[in-house]
py3Dmol code that shows the C-alpha trace and the ligand (Angstrom):
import py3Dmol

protein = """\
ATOM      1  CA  UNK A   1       0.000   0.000   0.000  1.00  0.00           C
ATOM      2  CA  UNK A   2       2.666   2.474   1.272  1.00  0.00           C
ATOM      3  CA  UNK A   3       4.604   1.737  -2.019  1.00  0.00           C
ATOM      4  CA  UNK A   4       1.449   2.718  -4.421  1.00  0.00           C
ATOM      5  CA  UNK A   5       1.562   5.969  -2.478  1.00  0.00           C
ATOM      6  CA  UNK A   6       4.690   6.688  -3.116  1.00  0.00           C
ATOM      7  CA  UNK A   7       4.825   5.599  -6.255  1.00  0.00           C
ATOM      8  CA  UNK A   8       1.832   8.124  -6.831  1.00  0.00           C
ATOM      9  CA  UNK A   9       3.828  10.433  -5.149  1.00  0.00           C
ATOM     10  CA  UNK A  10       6.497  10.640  -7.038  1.00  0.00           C
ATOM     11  CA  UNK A  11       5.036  10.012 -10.277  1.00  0.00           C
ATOM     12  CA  UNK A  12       2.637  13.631  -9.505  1.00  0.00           C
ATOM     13  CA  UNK A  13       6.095  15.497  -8.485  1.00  0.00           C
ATOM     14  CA  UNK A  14       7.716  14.360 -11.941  1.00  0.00           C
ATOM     15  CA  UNK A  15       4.762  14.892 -14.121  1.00  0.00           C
ATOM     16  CA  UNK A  16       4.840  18.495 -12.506  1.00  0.00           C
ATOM     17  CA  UNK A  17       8.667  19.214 -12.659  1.00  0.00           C
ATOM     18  CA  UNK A  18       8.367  17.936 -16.495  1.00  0.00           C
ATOM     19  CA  UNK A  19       5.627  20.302 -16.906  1.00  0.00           C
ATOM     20  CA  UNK A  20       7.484  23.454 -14.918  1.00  0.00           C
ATOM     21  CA  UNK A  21      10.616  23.324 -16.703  1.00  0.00           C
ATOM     22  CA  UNK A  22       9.232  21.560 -20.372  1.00  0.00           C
ATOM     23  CA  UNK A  23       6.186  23.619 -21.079  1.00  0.00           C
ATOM     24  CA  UNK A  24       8.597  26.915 -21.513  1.00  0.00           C
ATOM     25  CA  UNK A  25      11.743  24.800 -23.106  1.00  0.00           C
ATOM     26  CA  UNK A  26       8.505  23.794 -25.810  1.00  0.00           C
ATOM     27  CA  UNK A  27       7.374  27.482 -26.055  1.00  0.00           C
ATOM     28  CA  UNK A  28      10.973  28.567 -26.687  1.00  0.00           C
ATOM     29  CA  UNK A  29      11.362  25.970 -29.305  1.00  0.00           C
ATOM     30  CA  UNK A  30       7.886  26.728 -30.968  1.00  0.00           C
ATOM     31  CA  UNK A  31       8.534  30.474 -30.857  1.00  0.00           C
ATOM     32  CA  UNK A  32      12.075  29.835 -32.179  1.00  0.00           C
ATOM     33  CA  UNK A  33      10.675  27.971 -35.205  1.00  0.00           C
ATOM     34  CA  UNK A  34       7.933  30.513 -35.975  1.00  0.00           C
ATOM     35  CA  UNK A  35      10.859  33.609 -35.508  1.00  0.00           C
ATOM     36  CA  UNK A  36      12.722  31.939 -38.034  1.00  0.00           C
ATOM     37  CA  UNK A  37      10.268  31.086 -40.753  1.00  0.00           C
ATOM     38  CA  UNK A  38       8.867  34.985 -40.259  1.00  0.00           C
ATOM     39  CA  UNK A  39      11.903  36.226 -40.599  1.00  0.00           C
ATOM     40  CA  UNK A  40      13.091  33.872 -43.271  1.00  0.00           C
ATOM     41  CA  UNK A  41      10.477  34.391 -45.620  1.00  0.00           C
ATOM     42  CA  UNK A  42       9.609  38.049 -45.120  1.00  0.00           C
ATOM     43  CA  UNK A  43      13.826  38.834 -45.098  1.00  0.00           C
ATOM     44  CA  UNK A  44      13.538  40.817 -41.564  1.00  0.00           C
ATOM     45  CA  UNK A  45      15.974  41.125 -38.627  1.00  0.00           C
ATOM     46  CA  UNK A  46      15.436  42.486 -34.972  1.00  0.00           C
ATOM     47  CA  UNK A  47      18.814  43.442 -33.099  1.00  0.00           C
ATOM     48  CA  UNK A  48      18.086  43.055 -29.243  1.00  0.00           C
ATOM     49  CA  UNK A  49      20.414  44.579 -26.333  1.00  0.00           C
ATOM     50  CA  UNK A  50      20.348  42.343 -23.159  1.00  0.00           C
ATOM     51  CA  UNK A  51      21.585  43.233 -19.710  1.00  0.00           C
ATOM     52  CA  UNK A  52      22.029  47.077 -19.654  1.00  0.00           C
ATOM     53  CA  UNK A  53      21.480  49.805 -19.670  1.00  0.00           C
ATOM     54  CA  UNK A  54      25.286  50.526 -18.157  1.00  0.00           C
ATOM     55  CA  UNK A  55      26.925  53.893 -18.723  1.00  0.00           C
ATOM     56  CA  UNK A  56      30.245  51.875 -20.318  1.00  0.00           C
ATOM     57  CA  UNK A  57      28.328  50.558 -23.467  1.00  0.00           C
ATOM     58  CA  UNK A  58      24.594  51.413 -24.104  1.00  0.00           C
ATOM     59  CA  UNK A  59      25.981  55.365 -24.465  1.00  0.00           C
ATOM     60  CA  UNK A  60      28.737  53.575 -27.598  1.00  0.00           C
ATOM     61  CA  UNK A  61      25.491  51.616 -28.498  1.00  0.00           C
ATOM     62  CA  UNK A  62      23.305  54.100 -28.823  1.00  0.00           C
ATOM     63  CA  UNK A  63      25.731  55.964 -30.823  1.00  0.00           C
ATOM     64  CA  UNK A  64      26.319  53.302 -33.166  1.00  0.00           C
ATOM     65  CA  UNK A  65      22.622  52.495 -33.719  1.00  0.00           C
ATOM     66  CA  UNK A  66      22.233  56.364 -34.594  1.00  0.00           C
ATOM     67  CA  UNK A  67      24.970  56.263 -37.181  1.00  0.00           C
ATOM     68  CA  UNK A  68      23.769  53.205 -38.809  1.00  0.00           C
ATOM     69  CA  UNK A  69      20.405  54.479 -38.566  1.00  0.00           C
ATOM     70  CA  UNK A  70      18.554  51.397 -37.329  1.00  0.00           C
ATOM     71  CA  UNK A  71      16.238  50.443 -34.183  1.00  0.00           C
ATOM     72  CA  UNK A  72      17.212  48.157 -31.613  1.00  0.00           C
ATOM     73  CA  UNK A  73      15.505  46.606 -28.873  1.00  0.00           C
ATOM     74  CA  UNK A  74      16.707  46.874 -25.395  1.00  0.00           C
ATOM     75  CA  UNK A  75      16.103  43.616 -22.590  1.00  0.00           C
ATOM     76  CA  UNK A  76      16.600  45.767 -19.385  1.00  0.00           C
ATOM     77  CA  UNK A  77      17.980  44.627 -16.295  1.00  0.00           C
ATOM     78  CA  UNK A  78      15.819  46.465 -13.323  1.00  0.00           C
ATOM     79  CA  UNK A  79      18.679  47.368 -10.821  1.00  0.00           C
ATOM     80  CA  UNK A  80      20.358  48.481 -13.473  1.00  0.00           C
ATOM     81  CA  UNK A  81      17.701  50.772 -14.604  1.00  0.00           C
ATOM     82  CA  UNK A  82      17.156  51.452 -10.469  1.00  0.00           C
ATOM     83  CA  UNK A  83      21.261  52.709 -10.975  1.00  0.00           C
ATOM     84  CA  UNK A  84      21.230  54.642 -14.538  1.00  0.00           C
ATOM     85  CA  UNK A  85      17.477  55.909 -15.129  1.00  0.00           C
ATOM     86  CA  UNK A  86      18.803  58.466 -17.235  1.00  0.00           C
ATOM     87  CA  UNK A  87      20.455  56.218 -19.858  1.00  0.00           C
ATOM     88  CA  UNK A  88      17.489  53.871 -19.832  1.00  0.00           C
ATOM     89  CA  UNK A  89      15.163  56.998 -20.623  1.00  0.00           C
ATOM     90  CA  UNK A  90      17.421  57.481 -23.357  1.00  0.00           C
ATOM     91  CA  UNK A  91      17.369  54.955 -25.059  1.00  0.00           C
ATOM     92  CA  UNK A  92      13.301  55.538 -25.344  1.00  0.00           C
ATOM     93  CA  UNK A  93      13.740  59.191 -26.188  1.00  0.00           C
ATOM     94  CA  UNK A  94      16.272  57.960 -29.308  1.00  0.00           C
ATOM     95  CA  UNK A  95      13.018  55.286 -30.401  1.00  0.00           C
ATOM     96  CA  UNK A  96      14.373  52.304 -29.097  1.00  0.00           C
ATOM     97  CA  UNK A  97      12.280  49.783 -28.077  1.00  0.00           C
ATOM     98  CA  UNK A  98      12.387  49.064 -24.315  1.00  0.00           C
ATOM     99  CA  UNK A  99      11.612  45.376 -22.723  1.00  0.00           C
ATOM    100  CA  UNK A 100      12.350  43.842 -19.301  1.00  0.00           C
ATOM    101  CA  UNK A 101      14.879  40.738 -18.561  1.00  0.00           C
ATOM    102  CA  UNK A 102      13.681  40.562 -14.684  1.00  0.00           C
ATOM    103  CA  UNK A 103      14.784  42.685 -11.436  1.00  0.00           C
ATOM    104  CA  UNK A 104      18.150  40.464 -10.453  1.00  0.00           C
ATOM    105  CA  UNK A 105      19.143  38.271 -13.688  1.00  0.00           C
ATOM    106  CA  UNK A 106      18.202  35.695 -11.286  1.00  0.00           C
ATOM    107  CA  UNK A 107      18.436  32.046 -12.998  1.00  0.00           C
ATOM    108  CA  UNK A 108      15.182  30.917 -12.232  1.00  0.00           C
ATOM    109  CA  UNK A 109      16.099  27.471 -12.465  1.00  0.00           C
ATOM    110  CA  UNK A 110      18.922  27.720  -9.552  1.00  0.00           C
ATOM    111  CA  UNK A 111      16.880  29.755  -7.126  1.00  0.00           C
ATOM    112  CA  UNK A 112      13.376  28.945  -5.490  1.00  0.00           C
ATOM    113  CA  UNK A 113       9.946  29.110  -7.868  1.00  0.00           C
ATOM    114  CA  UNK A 114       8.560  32.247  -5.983  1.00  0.00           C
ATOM    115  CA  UNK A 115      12.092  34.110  -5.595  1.00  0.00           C
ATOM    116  CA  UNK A 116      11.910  33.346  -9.307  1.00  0.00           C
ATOM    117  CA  UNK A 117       8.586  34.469 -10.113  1.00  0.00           C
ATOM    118  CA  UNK A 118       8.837  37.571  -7.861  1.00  0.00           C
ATOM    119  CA  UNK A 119      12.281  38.951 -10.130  1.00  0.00           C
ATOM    120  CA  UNK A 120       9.963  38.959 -13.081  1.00  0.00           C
ATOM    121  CA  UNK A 121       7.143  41.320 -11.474  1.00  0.00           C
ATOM    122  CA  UNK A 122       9.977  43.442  -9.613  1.00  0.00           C
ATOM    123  CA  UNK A 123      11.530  43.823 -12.985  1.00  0.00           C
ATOM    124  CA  UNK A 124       8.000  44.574 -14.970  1.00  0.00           C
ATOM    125  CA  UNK A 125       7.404  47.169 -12.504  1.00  0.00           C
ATOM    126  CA  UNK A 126      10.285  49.264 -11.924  1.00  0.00           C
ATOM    127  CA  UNK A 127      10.423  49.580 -15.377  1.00  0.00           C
ATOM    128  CA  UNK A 128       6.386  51.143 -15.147  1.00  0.00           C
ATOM    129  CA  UNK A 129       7.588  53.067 -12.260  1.00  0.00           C
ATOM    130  CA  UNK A 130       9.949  54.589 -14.641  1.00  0.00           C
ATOM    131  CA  UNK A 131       7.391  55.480 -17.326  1.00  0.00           C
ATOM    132  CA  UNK A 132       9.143  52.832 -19.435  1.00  0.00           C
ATOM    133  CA  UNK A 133       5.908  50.189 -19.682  1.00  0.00           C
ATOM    134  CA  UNK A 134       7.695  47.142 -21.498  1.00  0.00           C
ATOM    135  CA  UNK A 135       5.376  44.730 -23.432  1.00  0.00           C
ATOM    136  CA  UNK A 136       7.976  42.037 -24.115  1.00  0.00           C
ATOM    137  CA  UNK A 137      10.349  39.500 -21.509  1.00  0.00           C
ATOM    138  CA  UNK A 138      13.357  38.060 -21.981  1.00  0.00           C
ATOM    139  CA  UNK A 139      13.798  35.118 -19.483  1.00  0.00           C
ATOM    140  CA  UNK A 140      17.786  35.847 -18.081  1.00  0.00           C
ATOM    141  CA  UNK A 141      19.987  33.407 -19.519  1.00  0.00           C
ATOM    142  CA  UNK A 142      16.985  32.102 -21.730  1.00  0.00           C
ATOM    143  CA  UNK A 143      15.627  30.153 -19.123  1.00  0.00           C
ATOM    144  CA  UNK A 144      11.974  30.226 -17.450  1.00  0.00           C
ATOM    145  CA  UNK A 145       9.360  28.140 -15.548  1.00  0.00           C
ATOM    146  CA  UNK A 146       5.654  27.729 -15.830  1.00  0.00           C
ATOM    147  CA  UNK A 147       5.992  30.328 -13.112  1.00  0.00           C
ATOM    148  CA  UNK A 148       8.028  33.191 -14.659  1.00  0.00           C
ATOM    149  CA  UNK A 149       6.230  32.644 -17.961  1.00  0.00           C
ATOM    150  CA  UNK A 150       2.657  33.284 -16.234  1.00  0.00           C
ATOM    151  CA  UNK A 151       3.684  36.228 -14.160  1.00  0.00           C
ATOM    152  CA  UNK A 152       5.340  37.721 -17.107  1.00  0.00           C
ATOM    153  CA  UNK A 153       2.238  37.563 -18.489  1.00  0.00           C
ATOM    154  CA  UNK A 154       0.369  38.682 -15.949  1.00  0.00           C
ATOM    155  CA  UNK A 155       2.716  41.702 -16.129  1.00  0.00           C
ATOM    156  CA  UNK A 156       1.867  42.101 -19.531  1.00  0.00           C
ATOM    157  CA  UNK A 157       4.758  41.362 -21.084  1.00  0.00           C
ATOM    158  CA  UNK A 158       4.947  38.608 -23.777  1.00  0.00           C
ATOM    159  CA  UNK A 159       8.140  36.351 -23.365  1.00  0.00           C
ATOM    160  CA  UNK A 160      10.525  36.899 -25.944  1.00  0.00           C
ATOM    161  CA  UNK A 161      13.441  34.390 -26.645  1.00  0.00           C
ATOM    162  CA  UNK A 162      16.283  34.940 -29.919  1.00  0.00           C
ATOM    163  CA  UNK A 163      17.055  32.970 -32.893  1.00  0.00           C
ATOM    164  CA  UNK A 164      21.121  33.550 -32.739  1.00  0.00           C
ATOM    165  CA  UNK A 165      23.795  34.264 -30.592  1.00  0.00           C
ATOM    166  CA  UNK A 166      26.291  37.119 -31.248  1.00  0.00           C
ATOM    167  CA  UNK A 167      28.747  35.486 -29.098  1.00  0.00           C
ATOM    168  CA  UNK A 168      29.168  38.423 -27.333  1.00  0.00           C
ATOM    169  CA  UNK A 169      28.605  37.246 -23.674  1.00  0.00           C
ATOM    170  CA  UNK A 170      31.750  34.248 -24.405  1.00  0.00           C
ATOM    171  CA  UNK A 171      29.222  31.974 -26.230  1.00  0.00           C
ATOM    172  CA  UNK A 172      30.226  30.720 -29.288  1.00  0.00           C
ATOM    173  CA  UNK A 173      28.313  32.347 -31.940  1.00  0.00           C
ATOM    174  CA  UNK A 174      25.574  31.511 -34.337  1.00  0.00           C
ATOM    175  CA  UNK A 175      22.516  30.156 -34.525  1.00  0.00           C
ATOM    176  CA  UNK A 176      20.550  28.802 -30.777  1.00  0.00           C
ATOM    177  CA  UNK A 177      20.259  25.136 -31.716  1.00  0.00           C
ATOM    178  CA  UNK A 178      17.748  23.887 -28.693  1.00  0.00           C
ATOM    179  CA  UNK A 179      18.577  20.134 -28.562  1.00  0.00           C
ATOM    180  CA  UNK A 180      18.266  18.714 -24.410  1.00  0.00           C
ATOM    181  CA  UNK A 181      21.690  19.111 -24.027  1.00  0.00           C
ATOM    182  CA  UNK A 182      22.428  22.732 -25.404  1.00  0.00           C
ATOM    183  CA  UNK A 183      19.761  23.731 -23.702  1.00  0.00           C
ATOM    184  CA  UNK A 184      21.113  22.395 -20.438  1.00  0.00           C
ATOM    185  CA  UNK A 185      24.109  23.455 -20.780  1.00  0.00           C
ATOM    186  CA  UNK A 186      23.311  26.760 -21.858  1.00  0.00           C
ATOM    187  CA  UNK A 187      24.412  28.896 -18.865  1.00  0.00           C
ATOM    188  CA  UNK A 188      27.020  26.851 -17.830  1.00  0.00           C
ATOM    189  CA  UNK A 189      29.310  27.788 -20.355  1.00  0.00           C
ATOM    190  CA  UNK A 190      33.044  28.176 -19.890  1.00  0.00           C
ATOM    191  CA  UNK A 191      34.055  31.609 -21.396  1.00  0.00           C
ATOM    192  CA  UNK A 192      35.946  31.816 -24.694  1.00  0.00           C
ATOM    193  CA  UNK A 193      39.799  32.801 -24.347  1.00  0.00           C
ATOM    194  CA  UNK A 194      41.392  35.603 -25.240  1.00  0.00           C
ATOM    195  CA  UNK A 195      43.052  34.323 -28.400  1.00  0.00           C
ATOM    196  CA  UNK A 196      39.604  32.905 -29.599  1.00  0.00           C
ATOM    197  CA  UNK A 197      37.609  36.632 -29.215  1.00  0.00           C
ATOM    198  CA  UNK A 198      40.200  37.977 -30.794  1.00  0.00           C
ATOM    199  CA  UNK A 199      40.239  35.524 -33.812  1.00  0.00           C
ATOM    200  CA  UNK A 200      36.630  36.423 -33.603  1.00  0.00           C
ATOM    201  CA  UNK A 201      37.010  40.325 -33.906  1.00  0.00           C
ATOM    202  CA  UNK A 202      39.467  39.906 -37.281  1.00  0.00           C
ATOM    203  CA  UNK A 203      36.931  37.428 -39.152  1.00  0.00           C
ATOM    204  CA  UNK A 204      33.628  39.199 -38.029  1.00  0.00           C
ATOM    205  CA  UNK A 205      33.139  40.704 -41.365  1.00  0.00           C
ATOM    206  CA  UNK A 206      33.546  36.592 -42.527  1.00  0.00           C
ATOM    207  CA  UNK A 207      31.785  35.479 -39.918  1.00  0.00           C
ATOM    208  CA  UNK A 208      28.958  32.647 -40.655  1.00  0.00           C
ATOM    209  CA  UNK A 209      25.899  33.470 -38.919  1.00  0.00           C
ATOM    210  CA  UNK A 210      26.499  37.314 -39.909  1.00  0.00           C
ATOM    211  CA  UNK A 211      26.443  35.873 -43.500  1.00  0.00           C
ATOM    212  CA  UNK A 212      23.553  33.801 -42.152  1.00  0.00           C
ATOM    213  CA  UNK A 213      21.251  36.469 -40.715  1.00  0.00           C
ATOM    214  CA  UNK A 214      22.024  38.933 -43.540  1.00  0.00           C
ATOM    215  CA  UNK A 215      20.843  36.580 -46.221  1.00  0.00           C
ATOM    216  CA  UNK A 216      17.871  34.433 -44.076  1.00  0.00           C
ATOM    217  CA  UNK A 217      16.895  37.203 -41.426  1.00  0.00           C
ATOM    218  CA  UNK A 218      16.631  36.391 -37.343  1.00  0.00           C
ATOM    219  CA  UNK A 219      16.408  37.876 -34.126  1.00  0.00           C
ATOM    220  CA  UNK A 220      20.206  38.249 -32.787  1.00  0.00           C
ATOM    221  CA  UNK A 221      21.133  38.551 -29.205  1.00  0.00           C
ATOM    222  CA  UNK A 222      23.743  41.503 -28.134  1.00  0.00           C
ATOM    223  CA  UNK A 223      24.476  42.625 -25.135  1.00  0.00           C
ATOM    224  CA  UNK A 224      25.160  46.214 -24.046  1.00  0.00           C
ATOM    225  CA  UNK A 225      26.755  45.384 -20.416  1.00  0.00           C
ATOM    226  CA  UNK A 226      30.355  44.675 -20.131  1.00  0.00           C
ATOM    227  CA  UNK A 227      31.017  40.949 -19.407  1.00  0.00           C
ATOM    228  CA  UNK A 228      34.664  39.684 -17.438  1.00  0.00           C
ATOM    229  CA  UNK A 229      36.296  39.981 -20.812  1.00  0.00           C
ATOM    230  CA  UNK A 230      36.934  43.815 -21.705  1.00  0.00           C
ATOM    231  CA  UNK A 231      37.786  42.288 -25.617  1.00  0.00           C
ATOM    232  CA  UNK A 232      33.809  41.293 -25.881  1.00  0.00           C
ATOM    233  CA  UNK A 233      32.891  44.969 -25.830  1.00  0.00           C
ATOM    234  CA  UNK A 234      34.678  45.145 -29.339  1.00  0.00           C
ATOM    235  CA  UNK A 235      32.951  42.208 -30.148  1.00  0.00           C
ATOM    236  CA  UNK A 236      29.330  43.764 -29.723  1.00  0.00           C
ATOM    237  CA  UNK A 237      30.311  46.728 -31.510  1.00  0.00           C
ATOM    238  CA  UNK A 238      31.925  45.499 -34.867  1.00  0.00           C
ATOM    239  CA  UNK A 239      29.159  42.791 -34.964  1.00  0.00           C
ATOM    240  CA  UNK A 240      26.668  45.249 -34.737  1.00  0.00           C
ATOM    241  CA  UNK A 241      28.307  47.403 -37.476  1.00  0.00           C
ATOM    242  CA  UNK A 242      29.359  44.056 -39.884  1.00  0.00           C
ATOM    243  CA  UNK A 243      25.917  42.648 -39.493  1.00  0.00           C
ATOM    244  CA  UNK A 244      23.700  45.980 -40.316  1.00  0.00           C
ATOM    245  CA  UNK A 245      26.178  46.553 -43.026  1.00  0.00           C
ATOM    246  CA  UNK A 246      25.526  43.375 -44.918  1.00  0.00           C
ATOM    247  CA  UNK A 247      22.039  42.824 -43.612  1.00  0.00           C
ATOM    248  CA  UNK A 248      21.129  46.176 -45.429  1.00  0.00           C
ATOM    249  CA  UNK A 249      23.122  45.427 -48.749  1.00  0.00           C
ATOM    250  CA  UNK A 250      20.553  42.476 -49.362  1.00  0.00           C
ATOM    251  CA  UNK A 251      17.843  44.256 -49.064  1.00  0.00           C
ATOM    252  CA  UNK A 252      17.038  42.765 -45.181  1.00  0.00           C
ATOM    253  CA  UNK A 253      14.414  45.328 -43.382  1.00  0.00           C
ATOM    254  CA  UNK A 254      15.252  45.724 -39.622  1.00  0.00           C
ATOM    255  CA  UNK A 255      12.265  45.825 -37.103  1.00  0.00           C
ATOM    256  CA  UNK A 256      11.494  45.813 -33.460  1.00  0.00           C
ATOM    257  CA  UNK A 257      11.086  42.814 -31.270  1.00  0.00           C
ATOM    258  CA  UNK A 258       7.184  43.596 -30.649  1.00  0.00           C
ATOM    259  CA  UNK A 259       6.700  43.497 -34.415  1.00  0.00           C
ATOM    260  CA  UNK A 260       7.704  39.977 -34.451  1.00  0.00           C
ATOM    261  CA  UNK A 261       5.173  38.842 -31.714  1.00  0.00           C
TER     262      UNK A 261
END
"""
ligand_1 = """\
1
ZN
Zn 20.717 38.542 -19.637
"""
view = py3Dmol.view(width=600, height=400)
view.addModel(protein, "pdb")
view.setStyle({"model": 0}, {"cartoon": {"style": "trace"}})
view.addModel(ligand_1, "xyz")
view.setStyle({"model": 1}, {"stick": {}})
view.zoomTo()
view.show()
């Protein structure tokens, strides 16, 4: 008898884990697939900003975007908007498109579900405190529960994942392939060296998924906060530059995140 219960037991407790972690790894997928058809067939690219605003890089960023003449949209850290309102309302007033990425970067799948869930509505409303109402979330470091995706929701803001990876943060670069493993690893990454950011910096004009993107469209993940790696900063910028660059001599149209939804 006591077995059956337990058995029950534990069959109820994996059943829900499966469904708290696999119901937003499905979404992610399912939203990946539909970002890249979109974009695909209607040749469109969004460049998205994660982490900032920080006065070292969204200010070079901004700057960048201006010269080039394109809109970018910006995943917001909270406490970082709590530190440098005035560069977050900047990037509004120069028609960027303003989204939150949660009130700590907390990794929602190291910390507790409601410390988890409560980082998304800290986030969401900060940023409303701030006049900034976002409409879109980006789950920090991709990842999300049934929990964070809800409340998000409940916040108003649609969740919003990528469809490549500028490398910028020490990943390696390209498109987000979301087999099991990738996906748990993501996060967990060792960061590149030295020697392999800069080999990345003198082929960036070469590089693959800039080729890719320009000629297929995507949504590509920057990031405008320094990481450990001072070299990285380059990185964002001269992607940024290469990828507009060539996106623009095919013909690709750049858009905001929200217009993908
Ligand atoms: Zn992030």
């Amino acid at each position: 008898m006591w077995l059956i219960i337990i058995g029950v037991l534990l069959g109820a407790a994996s059943l829900l884990c499966l469904l708290w972690l696999g119901v937003p790894l499905m979404l992610r997928i399912l939203q990946s697939r539909a970002l890249v058809s979109r974009c695909g067939h209607e040749q469109l690219v969004a460049l998205t900003f994660d982490d900032g605003p920080t006065p070292e890089l969204t200010p070079r960023v901004l700057d960048l975007l201006d010269e080039l003449e394109v809109k970018a949209t910006f995943f917001m850290i909270g406490q970082r908007v709590l530190s440098h309102p005035e560069i977050a309302r900047e990037v509004s007033k120069r028609g960027h498109e303003v989204a939150a990425h949660s009130m700590k970067h907390l990794d929602t799948w190291k910390v507790g579900p409601l410390k988890g869930i409560r980082d998304v509505s800290e986030g969401v409303k900060l940023m409303n405190e701030q006049s900034l109402s976002p409409n879109l979330f980006r789950p920090p470091r991709g990842r999300a529960t049934l929990g964070t995706i809800f409340q998000a929701l409940r916040c108003g803001c649609s969740p919003f994942w990528w469809t490549h990876d500028s490398g910028d943060s020490g990943f390696t670069p390209g498109r987000c392939k979301l087999g099991l493993r990738r996906f748990i690893r993501h996060g967990r990454h060792s960061p590149l060296t030295e020697q392999q950011i800069e080999g990345m910096l003198q082929k960036s004009t070469r590089a693959d998924w800039i080729d890719e993107v320009s000629e297929v469209g995507g949504v590509v993940l920057f990031h405008d906060a320094p990481g450990d790696q001072p070299s990285l900063v380059e990185l964002t910028l001269s992607a940024t530059r290469e990828l507009v660059l060539n996106a623009r001599e095919r013909g690709t149209r750049f858009v905001l995140a929200s217009e993908l939804r």
